[in-house]
Every structure is written in structure tokens, then in C-alpha cells.
C-alpha positions as CSV (number, residue, x, y, z in Angstrom):
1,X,0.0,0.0,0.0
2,X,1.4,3.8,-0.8
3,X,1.5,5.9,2.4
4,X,0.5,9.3,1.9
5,X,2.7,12.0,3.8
6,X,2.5,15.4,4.7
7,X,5.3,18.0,4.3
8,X,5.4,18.5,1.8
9,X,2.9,16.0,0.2
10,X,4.1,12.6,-1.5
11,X,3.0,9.4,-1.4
12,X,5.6,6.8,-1.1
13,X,6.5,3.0,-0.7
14,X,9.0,0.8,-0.1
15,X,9.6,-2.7,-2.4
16,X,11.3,-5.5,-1.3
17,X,13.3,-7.8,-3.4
18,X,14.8,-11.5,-2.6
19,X,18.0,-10.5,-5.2
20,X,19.1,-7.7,-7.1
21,X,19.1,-8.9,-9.8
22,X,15.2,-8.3,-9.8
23,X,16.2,-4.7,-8.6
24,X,17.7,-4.0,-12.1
25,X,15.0,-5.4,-14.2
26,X,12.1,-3.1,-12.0
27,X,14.0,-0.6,-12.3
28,X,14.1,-0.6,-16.2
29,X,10.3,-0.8,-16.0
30,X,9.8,2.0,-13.8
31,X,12.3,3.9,-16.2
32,X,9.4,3.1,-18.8
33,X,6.6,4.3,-16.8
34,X,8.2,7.4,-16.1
35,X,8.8,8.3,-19.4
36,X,5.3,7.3,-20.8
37,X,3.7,8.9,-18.0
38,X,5.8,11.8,-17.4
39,X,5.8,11.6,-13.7
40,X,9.3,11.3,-12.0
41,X,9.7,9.8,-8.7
42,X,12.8,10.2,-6.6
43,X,14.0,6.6,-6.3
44,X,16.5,5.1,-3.6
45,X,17.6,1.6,-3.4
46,X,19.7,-0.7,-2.0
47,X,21.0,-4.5,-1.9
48,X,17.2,-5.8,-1.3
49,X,14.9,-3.0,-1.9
50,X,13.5,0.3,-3.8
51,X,11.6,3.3,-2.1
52,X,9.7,5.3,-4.7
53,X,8.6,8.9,-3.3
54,X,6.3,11.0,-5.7
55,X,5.3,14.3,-4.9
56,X,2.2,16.1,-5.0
57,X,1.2,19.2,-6.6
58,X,-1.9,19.4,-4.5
59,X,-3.2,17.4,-1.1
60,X,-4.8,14.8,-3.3
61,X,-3.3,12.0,-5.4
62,X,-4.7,12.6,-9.3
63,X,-6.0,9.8,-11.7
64,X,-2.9,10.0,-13.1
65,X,-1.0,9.5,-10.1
66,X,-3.0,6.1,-9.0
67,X,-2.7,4.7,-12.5
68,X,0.7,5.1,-12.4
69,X,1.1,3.4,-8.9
70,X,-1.0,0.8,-10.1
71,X,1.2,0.1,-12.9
72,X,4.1,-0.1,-10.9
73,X,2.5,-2.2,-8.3
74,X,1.8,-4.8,-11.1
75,X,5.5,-4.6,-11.9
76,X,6.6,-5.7,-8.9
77,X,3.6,-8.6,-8.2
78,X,4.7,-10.1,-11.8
79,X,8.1,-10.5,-10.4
């Protein structure tokens, strides 16, 4: 589930992977996304995981934004 936070507003999560290998390859989809959708999240990783953080122009996440989360929710489940 995305976590909305405040100050200043985002909605973020964190994905969990078993190798990194799988890191790489959601990455490269997400990298897709982005540029179909033209939303940017800032992105950190590490050896077994990737936090996505998108910001928001206003207090409430747009159709856009929840496709897009969708999207990359089905990304990581196909994994």
C-alpha cells in the first residue's frame, strides 16, 4: 500500500526484493513508466529493496498518479 505523507505531500513505498538482480529489471520498467507517463519519482535503493517517493502538486493524489502506482504495483507482483 502507498503511504501518503505530509510536508510536503508525497506518497511513497517501499519494495522489497529477494536478489538484485530483480532490482535491475524493475528498475528498467519503472524507467518506462516514467517516461510514458511523465511523472518522475525520486527513487533510492539498495541491496534488497527500492523506495519510490512522488510528490504532489496538491493534497490529493490525481487519476494520473494512481494509474501510475498501479502500474508499478503490477510490476513488482509479476516478479
Amino acid at each position: 500500500m502507498w503511504k501518503e505523507r505530509e510536508s510536503p505531500f508525497r506518497i511513497e513505498k517501499r519494495f522489497e526484493f529477494d536478489q538484485y538482480s530483480k532490482i535491475s529489471k524493475f528498475m528498467g520498467e519503472i524507467e518506462k513508466l516514467c517516461k510514458e507517463r511523465d511523472i518522475y519519482p525520486n527513487i533510492s535503493f539498495g541491496k534488497n529493496f527500492v523506495s519510490l517517493s512522488i510528490f504532489l502538486d496538491n493534497k490529493e493524489i490525481s487519476d494520473k498518479e494512481k494509474e501510475f502506482t498501479m502500474d508499478i504495483d503490477k510490476f513488482y507482483l509479476e516478479d
